[in-house]
C-alpha positions in Angstrom: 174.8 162.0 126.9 172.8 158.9 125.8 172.0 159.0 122.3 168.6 158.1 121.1 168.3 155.7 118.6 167.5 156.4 115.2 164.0 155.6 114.1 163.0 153.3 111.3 162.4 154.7 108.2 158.7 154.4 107.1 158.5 153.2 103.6 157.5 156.0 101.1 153.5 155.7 100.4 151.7 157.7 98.3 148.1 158.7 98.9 147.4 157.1 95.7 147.5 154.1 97.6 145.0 155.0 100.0 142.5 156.5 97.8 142.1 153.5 94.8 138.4 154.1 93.5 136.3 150.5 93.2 135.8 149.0 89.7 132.5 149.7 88.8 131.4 147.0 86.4 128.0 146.6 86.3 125.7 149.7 86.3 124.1 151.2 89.4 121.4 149.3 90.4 122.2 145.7 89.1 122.0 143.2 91.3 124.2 140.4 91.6 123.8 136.6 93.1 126.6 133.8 92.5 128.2 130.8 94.3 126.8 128.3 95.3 123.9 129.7 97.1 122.6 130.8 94.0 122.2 127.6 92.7 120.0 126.3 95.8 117.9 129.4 95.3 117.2 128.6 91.5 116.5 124.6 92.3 114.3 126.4 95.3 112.4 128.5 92.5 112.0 124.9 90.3 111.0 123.1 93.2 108.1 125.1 94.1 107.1 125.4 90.5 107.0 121.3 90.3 105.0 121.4 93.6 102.1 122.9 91.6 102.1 120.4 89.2 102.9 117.0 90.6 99.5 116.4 92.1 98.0 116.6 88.6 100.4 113.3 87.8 98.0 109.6 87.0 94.6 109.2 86.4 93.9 110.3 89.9 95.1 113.7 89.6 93.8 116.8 90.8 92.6 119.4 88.1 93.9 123.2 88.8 91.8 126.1 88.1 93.7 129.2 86.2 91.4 132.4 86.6 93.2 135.3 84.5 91.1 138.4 82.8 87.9 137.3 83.6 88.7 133.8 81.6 89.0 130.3 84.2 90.6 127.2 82.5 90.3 124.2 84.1 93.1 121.6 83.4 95.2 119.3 84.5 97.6 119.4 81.5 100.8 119.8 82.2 101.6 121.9 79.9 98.9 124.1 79.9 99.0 124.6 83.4 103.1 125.7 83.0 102.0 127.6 80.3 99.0 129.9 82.4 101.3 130.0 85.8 102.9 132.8 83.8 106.0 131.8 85.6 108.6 135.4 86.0 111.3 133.6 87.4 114.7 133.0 85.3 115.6 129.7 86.3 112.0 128.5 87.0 111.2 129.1 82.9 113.2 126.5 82.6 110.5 123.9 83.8 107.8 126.1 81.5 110.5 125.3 78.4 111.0 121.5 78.9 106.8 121.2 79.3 106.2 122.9 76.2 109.1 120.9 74.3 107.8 117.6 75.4 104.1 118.6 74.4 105.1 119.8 71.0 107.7 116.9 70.2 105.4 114.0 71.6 102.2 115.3 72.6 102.0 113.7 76.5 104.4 113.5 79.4 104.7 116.9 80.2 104.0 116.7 83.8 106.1 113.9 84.3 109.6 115.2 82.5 108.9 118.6 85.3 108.6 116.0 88.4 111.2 114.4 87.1 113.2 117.7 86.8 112.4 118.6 89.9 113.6 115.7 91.6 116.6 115.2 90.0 117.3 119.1 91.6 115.9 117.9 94.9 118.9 114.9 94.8 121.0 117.7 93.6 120.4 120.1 96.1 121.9 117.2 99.0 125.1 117.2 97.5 125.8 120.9 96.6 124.8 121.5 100.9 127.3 118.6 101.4 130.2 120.6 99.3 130.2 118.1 95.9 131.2 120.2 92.7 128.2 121.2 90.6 130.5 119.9 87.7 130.7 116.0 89.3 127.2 115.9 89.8 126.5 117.1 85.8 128.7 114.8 84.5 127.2 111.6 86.7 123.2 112.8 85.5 124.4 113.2 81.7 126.5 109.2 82.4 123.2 107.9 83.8 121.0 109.0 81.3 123.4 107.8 78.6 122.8 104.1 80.5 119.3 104.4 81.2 118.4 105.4 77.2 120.8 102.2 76.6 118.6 99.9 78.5 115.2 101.4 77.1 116.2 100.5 73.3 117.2 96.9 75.1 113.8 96.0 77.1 111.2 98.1 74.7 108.5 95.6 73.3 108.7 96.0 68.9 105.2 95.5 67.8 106.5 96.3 64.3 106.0 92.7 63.0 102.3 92.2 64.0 99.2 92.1 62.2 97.5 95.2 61.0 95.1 94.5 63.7 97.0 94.1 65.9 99.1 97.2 65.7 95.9 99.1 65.6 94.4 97.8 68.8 98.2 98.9 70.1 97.4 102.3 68.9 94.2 102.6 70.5 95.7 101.0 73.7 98.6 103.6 74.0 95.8 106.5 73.1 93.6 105.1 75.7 96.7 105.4 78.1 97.1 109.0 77.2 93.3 109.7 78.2 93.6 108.0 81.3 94.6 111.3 83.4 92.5 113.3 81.3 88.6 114.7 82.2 87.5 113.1 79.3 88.1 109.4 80.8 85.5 108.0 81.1 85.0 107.7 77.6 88.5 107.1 76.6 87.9 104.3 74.1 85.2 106.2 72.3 88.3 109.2 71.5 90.8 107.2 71.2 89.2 105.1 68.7 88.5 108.7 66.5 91.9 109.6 67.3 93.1 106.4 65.8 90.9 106.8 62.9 91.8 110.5 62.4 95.6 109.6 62.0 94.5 106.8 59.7 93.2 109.1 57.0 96.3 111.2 56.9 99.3 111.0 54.5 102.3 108.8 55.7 103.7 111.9 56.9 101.1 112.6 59.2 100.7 116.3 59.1 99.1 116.9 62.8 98.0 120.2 61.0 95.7 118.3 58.5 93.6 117.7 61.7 91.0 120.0 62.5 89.3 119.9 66.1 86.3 122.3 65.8 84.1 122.6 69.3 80.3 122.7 69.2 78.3 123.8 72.9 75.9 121.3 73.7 74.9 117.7 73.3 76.7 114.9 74.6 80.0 113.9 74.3 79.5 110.6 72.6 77.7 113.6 69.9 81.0 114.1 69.1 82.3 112.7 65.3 84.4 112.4 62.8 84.7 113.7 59.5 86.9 112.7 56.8 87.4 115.7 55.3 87.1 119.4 56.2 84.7 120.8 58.1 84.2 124.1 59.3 81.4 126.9 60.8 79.2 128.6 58.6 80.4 132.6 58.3 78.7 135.4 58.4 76.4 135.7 55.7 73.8 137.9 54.1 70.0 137.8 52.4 69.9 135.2 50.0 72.2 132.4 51.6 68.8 130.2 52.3 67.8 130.0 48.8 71.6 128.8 48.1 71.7 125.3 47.7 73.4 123.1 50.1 74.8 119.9 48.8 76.3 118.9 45.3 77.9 115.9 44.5 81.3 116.3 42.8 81.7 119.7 43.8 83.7 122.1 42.1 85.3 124.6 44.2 86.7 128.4 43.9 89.0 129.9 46.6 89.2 133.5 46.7 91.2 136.4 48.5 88.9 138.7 46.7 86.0 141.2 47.9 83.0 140.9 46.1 81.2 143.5 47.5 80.2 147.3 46.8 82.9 149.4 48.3 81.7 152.1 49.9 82.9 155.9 48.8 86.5 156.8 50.5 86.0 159.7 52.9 88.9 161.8 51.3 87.6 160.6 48.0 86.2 164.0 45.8 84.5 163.8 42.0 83.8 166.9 40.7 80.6 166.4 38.4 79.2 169.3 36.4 75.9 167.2 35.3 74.2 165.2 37.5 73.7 162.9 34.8 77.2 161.9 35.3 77.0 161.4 39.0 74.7 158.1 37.6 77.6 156.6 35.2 80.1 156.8 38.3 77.5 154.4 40.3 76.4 152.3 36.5 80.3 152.0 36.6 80.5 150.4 40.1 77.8 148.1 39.6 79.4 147.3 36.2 83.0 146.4 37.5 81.3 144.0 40.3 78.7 142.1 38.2 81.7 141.7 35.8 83.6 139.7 38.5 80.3 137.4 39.8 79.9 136.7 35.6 83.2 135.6 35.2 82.8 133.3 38.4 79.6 131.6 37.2 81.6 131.1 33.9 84.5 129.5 35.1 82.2 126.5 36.2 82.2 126.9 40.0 79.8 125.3 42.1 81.1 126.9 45.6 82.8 129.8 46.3 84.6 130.4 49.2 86.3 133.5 50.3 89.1 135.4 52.8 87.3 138.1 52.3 83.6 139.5 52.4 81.2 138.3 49.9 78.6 140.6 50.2 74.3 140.8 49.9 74.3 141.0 45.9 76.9 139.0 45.1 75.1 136.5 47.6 71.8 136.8 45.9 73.6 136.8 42.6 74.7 133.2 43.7 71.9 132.0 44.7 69.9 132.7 41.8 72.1 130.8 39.7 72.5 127.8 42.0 75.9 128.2 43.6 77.2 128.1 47.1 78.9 131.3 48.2 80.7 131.9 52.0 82.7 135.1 52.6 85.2 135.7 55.6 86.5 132.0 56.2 89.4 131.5 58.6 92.6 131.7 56.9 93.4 128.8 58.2 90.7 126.7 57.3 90.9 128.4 53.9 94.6 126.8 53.9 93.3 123.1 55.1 90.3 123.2 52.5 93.0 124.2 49.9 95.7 121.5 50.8 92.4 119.1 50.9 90.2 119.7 47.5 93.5 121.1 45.6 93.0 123.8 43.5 94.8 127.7 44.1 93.9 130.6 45.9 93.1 133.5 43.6 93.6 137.2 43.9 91.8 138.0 40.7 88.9 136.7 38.9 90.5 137.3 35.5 91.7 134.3 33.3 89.8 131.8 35.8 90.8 127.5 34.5 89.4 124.5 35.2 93.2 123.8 36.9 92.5 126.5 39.5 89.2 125.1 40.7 89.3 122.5 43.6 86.9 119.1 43.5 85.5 116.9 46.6 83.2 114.2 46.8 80.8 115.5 48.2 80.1 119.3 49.7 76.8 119.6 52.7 75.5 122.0 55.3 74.5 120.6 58.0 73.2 121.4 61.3 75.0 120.8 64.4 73.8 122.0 67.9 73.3 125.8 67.4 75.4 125.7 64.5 75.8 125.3 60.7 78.8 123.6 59.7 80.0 123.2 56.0 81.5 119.7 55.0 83.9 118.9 52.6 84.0 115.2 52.1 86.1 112.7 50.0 88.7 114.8 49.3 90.4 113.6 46.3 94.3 115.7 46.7 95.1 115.3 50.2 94.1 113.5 53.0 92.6 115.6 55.9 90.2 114.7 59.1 88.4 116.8 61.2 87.2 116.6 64.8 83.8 117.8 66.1 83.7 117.8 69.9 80.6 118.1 71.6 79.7 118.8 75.2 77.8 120.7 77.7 80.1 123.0 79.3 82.4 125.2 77.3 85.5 124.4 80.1 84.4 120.5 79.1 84.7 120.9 75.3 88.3 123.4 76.0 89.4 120.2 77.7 88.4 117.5 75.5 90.8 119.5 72.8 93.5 120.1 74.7 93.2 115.8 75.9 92.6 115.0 72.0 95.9 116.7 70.9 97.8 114.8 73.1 96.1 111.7 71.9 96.8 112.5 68.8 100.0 113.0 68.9 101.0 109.8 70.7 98.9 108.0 68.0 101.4 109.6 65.9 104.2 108.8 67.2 103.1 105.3 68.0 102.9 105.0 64.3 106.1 106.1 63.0 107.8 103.8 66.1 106.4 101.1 67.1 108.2 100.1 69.9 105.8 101.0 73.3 106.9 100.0 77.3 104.9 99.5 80.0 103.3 102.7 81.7 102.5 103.6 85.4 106.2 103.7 86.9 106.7 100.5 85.9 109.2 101.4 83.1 110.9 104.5 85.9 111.1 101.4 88.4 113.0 99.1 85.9 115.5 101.7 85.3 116.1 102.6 88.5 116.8 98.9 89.2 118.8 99.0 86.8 120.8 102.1 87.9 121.4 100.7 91.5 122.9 97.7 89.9 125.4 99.1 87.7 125.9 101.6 90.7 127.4 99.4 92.8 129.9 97.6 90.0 131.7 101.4 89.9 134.0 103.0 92.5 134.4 107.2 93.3 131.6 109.7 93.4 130.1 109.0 90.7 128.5 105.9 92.1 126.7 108.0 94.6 125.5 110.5 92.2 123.8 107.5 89.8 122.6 105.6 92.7 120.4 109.3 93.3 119.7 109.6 90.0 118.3 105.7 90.4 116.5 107.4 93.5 115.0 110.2 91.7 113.6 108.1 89.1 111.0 106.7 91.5 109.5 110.1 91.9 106.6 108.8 89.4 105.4 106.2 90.7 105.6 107.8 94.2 103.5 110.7 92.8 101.3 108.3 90.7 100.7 106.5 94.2 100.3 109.6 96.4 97.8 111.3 93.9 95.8 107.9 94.3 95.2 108.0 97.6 97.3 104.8 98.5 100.1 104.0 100.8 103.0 105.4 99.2 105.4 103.7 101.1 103.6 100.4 100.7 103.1 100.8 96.7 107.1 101.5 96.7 108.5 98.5 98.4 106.2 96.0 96.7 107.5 98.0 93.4 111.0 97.1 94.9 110.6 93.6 95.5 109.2 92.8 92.3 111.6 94.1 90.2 114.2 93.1 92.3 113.4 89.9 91.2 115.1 91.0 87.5 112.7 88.5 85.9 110.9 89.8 82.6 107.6 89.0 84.7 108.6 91.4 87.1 109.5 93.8 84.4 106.2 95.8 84.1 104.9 95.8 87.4 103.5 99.5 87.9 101.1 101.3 90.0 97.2 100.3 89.6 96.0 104.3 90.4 92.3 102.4 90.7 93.2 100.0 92.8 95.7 101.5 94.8 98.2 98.6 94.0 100.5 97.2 92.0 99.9 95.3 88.8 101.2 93.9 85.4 100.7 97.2 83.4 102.0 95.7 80.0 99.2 92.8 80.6 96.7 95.5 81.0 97.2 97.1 78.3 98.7 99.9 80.0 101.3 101.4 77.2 103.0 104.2 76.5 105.2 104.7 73.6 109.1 104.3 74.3 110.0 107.7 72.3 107.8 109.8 75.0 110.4 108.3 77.8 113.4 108.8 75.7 112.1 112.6 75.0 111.1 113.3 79.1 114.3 111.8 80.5 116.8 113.4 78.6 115.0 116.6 78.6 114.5 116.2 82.0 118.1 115.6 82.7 119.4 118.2 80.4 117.0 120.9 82.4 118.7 119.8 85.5 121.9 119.8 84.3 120.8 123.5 83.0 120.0 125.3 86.4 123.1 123.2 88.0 125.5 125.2 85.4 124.2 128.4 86.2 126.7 129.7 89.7 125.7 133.7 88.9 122.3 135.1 88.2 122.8 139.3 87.0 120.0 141.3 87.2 119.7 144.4 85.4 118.2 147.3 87.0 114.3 148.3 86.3 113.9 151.3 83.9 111.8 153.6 86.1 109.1 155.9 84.0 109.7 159.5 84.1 107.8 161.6 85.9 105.0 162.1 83.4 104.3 165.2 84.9 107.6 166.5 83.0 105.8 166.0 79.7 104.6 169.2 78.3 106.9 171.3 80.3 108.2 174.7 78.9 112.0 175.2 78.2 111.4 177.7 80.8 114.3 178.1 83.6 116.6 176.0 81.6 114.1 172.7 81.6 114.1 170.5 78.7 110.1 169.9 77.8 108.1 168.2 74.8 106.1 171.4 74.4 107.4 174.7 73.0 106.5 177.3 76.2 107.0 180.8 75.8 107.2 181.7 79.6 110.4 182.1 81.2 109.2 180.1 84.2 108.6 176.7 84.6 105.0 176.1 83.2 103.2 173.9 81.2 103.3 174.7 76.8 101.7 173.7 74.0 102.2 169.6 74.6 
């Protein structure tokens, strides 16, 4: 008989083998994005956050309207509007980061470092689809940023060895620059001449917090002034302020964190009184301990007395009848300014009261302003301080105006402690971007590709600047192009006119912009770009969920845990 041949042997396997559970890292619910499409969906996220904002770009911009709790802001500040978008996504905070860093280093050029963000993701976003390394692309944005901050410090005009006046009409140029985009204008060199005086009465430090911008409904906008000194609105105040007076020359002032009021009884306060003779020396007592304080306050020499806290109808009366100024509940931080201003401590206590505690200014008034009374401490001998009343009609107007001063002032600012200033409307993007197409072509390997699109992106202001003023975009470009292809230092500043829908010399029309607000917006720009290109994995932890708040209350009842203590033995609600 045949014989059948022996079968293979199977190799021993366990059911082990067949049964491996899956690693569970992450806990139930998370959810989890990587690779590279990730990264398109985060520059997706940026990109529709920098689409809200690039029409507000030039002096042609659009304003947005932010309506949240009953409260509309109108704006076209980039980093207000970033800051009201109340922007949830991860990688889109990004933008909302780099706007508020820009406004609180330098003041202006927050919408421009997000365009620019955004387009340097937009460039991005090409070569990830075309399978470059995030990695090559970060390391050719961070090489052309290096070269482009280079050639800023090299072609940056240095005004630092002019005339006094001349250096001052350069501040109020670069201020007026600032305004241009903003609501307020049309009157650009009225503010930016008060912004430039503001700065000029500060230390050489120039603490931005020694400048107070109080708004006043009503009036006009060229209403609007300048005080050097502190100024801030009347408080609250009782029977007997109008027979205060309200100027002294030489003033000498008391700051308080004192109450000098009648407190009323506690409600868990008891006195047991046996005579009701002695109910009377309780009440003598509280009149006692506060006419004690007042009489040490007239003694120490005080002509106005200013308090945190309430100064109430007899001590107001007691005041006035002895010819001092009294005003309870001012702001803490006007309080603060008015103390860094006149000098002089704030005191807890009225006992042991000197002549070193007290404060001095030139000159203390009340005056009226629209609807308001407004108290002025001028020629303040300790510090110097300014303050800022705006006027206008509309209350969204005046909430403008403060939000376009600050950035004024801040520029002025900086313009001060650096002198050096470029030319605005593109014309300084469209230099560099020259510049980076040149050097592009003088290196070899990817790298060249990536700087020539980071040359590319760099036009993305001018573009905007030109879109937003209703000119030919494509026109405005190539004329751009031509001229500074020309590399002559006449070509050098030829930018955008937004009025005229052309081009022109901006740096002969006085069009300036301090060279430390580029330097901040390109490399923050970059940095933020090189940010959300870094990030391949996005984890998302899952949602806590609310219990059912039914459950609160519940007896312990057929084994149920409950807040309440229920006797029952079926599920019911206790005692919660």
């Amino acid at each position: 008989a045949r014989r059948k041949p022996a079968r293979r042997a199977l190799p021993h396997r366990t059911m082990s083998q067949f049964l491996r559970p899956n690693i569970i890292l992450l806990k139930e619910g998370t959810d989890s994005s990587q690779g590279k499409a990730q990264i398109i969906s985060n520059i997706n996220a940026c990109a529709a956050v920098v689409d809200i904002v690039r029409s507000t770009l030039g002096p042609r911009g659009m304003d947005k309207l932010l309506y949240e709790g009953g409260e509309a802001t109108i704006t076209n500040d980039g980093a207000t509007v970033m800051r009201l978008l109340k922007v949830v996504h991860p990688a889109a905070k990004v933008m909302v980061d780099i706007a508020k860093a820009q406004d609180d280093e330098v003041g202006d050029g927050t919408t421009s470092v997000v365009v620019l963000a955004g387009e340097l993701l937009k460039e991005a976003k090409g070569f990830l689809e075309d399978g470059l390394q995030p990695q090559t692309i970060m390391k050719g944005y961070r090489r052309a940023l290096q070269l482009v901050l280079e050639k800023l410090k090299d072609i940056s005009v240095n005004l630092s060895d002019k005339s006094e006046e001349e250096k001052r009409a350069m501040l109020v140029k670069c201020a007026e620059t600032t305004l241009n985009s903003k609501l307020v204008s049309d009157f650009k060199t009225f503010f930016a001449e008060m912004c430039v005086n503001a700065c000029g009465m500060l230390a050489d430090h120039l603490p931005v917090s020694m400048i107070g911008i109080k708004k006043v409904t009503g009036g006009s906008v060229t209403d609007s002034m300048l005080v050097d000194g502190v100024a801030f609105k009347k408080t609250f105040s009782y029977a007997g302020f109008e027979q205060q007076p309200k100027h002294f020359e030489n003033a000498k002032i008391l700051m308080l964190n004192l109450e000098l009021e009648l407190k009323a009884e506690k409600d868990n306060a008891e006195v047991r009184i046996t005579n009701p003779d002695d109910y009377q020396k309780i009440v003598d007592a509280e009149w006692d301990v506060i006419y004690d304080k007042l009489d040490k306050i007239v003694k120490s020499g005080a002509q106005v007395v200013l308090s945190r806290l309430a100064i109430g109808d007899l001590a107001t009366q007691y005041f006035a009848d002895r010819n001092i100024f009294c005003a309870g509940r001012v702001d803490p931080g006007d309080l603060t300014r008015t103390q860094q201003a006149v000098g002089g401590l704030v005191q807890t206590t009225v006992n042991g009261l000197t002549p070193e505690v007290l404060g001095t200014c030139g000159r203390f008034d009340e005056i009226q302003i629209g609807d308001e009374r407004y108290n002025m401490f001028r020629d303040c001998t300790k510090s110097k301080t300014a303050t800022i009343i705006i006027r206008g009609g509309a209350q969204q107007f005046i909430d403008e105006a403060d939000r376009s001063l600050h950035d004024a002032i801040m520029i002025v600012r900086r313009a001060m402690k650096n002198n050096s200033i470029v030319g605005g409307g593109g014309a300084i993007e469209m230099e560099l971007s020259r510049f980076l197409r040149e050097h592009a072509r003088s290196i070899t390997g990817k790298q060249q590709l990536v700087i020539n699109y980071y040359a590319r992106a760099l036009e993305a202001i001018p573009k905007a600047l030109a879109a937003n003023s209703g000119g030919d975009t494509t026109d405005i470009l190539n004329k751009l192009r031509q001229k500074h292809a020309q590399g002559k230092v006449d070509g050098r500043w030829y930018g955008v006119d937004c009025h005229a829908c052309a081009i022109t010399d901006t740096y002969a029309n006085f069009v300036w912009e301090p060279v430390v607000v580029k330097q901040n917006a390109l490399a923050s720009a970059t940095e933020a770009a090189c940010l959300i290109l870094s990030i391949d994995e996005t984890i998302k932890a899952p949602v806590k969920t609310d219990p059912d708040p039914r459950s609160k209350g519940m007896g312990k009842g057929m084994g149920m845990k409950g807040g309440g203590k229920g006797v029952r033995q079926f599920a019911g609600r206790g005692r919660g």
